[in-house]
N, C-alpha and C positions, 0 to 999 in steps of 0.2 A: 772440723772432723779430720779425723786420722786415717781414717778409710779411703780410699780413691776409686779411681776407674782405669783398667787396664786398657779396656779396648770394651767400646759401646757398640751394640747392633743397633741398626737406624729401624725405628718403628714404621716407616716408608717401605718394608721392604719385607711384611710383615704377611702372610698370604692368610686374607682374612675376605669375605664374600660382601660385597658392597650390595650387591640388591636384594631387595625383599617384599615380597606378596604384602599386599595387604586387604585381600578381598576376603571378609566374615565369612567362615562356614556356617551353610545352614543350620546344621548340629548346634552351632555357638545360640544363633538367634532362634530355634526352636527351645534351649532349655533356656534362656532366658525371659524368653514367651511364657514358661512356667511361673513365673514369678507373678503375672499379670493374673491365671488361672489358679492357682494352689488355693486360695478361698472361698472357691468355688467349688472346687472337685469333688465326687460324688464315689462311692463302692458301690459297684454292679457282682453280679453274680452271670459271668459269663459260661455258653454251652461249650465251649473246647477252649481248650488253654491253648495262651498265646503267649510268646514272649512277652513277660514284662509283669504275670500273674502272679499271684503270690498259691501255691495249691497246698494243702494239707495231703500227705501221701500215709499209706501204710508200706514199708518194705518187708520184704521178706527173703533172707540172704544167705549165706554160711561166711561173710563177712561182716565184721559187728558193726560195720559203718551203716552196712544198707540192711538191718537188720533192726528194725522199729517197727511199735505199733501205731506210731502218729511223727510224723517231724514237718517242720514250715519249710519251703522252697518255693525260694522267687526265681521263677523261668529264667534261664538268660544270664542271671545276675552272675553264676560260677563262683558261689559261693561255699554251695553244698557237694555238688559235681557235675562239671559240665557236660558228661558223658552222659548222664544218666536226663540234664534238663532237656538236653536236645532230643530226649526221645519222650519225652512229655508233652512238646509241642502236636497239637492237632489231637488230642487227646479227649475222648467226655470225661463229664464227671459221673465218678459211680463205675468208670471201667476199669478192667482188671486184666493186665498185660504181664510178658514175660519181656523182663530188658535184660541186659547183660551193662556191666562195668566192671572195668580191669580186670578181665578174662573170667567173669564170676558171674551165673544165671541170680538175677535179682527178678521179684513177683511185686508188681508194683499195682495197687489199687490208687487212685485218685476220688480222695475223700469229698475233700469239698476245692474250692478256688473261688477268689475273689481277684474284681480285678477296677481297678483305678481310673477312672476316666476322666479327665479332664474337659470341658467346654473350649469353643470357638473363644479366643479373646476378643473384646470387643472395646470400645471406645469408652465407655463409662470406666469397666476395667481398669484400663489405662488411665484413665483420669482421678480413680483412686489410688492407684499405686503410686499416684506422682507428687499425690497430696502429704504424704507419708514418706516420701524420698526424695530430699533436695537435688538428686542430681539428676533426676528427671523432673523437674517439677515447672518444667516449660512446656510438656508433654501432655495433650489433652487427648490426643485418640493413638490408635494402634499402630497407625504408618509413623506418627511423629516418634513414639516410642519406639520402635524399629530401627528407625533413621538413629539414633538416640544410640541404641545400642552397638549399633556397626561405626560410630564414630568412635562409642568409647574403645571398642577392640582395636579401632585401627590407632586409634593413639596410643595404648598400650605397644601394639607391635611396635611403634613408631620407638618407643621408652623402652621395650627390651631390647630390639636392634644396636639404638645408639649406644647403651652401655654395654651390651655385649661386645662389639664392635671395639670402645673403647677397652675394655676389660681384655681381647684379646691383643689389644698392640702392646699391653702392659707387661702383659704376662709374654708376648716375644722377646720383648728388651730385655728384661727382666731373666729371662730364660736362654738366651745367644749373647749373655755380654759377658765379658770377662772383668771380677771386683776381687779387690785387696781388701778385705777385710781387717780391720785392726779388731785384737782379741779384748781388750780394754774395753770397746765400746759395744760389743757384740755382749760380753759380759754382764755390764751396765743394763742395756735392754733386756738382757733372760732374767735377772735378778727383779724386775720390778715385775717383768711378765708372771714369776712364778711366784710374787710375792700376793699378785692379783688374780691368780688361782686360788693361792692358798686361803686368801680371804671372804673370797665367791666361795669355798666349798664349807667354810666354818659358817657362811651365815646360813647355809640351807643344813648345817647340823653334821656337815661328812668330812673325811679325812684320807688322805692318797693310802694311809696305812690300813684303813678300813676296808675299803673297796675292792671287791671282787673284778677280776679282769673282765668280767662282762660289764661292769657300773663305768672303768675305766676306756673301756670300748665306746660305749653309750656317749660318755660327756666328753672325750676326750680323742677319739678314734684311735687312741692304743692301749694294746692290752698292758702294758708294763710304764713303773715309773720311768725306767732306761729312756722308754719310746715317746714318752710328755717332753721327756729335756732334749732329745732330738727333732720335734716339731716344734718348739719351743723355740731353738737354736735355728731352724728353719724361716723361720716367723722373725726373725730378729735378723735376719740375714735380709728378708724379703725386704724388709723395712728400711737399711741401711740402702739398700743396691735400689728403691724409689725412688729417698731422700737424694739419692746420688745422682741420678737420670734428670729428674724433674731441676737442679741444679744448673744442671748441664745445657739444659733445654733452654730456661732460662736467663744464662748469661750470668750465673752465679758463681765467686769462688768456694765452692766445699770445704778449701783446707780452710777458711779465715772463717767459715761459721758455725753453730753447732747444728746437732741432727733435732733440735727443739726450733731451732731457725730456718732450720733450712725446711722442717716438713709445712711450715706455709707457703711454698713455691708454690704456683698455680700448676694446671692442668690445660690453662685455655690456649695456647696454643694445639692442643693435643684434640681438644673438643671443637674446635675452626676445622682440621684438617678432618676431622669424620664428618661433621656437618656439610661439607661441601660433597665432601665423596661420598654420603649415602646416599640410596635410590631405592626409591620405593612404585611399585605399581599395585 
């Protein structure tokens, strides 16, 4: 490679938070407890609306939003309006109220509501759910499932932590180091980048010429061709100044190899030093 290193920031030095919680919120293990109940569950017709109802309303407004003779609203959800759900709550059915949303008298009757209840999960539950899902299917009653659940989360955290953690020293070096880029092989890189654009956008049928700076936004996070060969150019920058570090790290000469050779250099010393320094409680 023709590219070098000016001057490297040491990823040691990199201010990145080494400990991390690992105790399941209830929240987590209550909707995954759903999972055990959803086969079960039954629709009640509840006497006052609760969060979580779904209620048939009539509005009556001189704004056209709240201005219906029927619309759905699930309490809570803040879908419809959150201004207008919280004043639903503790409500009967068949009552007929003056609410007020964004500064405007709305006349709210409450038609009907239905509302979802779910059963106690229980052991049999659990022992069907596990019959049907290999990754519980060690799983015969509700505490094992449980147990079950809060290991999976916590190895999760365990899996975003480390790569976050790693992801963040990367992007230090990467981000406080000084690189000489050679324009030859930055070139090389954007040419095949945008040759592998151009190819992904012909097989779904589209074309940079075609595209509305919203389409361009959407697949590409810019509105203009200008702004593709600038992150383009970015993205080929990021990629030389890795190949260069990961080099570095491990005791590799840069100029004597290519950026096709050199991007097999490992990361394990990089993944040793967060494995030791993570902490978890």
């Amino acid at each position: 490679m023709k590219s070098y290193i000016n001057s490297l920031a040491d990823y040691h030095d990199a201010p990145v938070a080494w400990e991390y919680m690992l105790t399941c919120p209830q929240e987590h293990i209550d909707s995954q407890m759903r999972h055990l109940t959803r086969p079960y569950k039954r629709t009640e017709t509840p006497d006052r609306v609760e969060r979580g109802d779904v209620v048939v309303l009539a509005l009556e407004s001189e704004k056209e939003k709240f201005n219906r003779p029927s619309v759905y609203v699930t309490v809570g959800g803040g879908i419809f309006d959150r201004e207008l759900e919280e004043q639903l709550l503790g409500r009967g059915i068949g009552e007929c109220f003056e609410g007020g949303v964004e500064g405007a008298a709305v006349k709210v009757t409450v038609q009907k509501a239905s509302r979802t209840v779910f059963p106690e999960p229980d052991d049999e539950m659990a022992a069907a759910y596990a019959r049907e899902h290999e990754e519980f299917s060690a799983c015969t009653t509700v505490e094992s499932y449980r147990q079950q659940v809060e290991k999976n989360y916590q190895e999760e955290k365990r899996r975003e932590a480390f790569f976050g953690v790693m992801s963040s020293l990367a992007e230090y070096v990467l981000t406080h180091s000084d690189w000489e880029f050679d324009e030859e092989e930055l070139h090389s890189i954007e040419d095949w980048m945008w040759g592998e654009m151009e190819r992904g956008l012909t097989e779904i049928g589209k074309s940079l010429e075609q595209m509305t700076a919203e389409e361009l936004r959407g697949y590409f996070g810019a509105e203009t061709v200008e702004g593709i060969r600038k992150e383009i150019r970015n993205q080929a920058e990021w990629q030389i100044a890795t190949a260069l570090w990961l080099a570095h790290e491990n005791g590799l000469d840069a100029s004597k190899l290519s950026l096709e050779e050199l991007e097999g250099a490992g990361r394990e010393f990089l993944e040793q030093y967060v494995q030791e320094h993570l902490k978890f409680r």
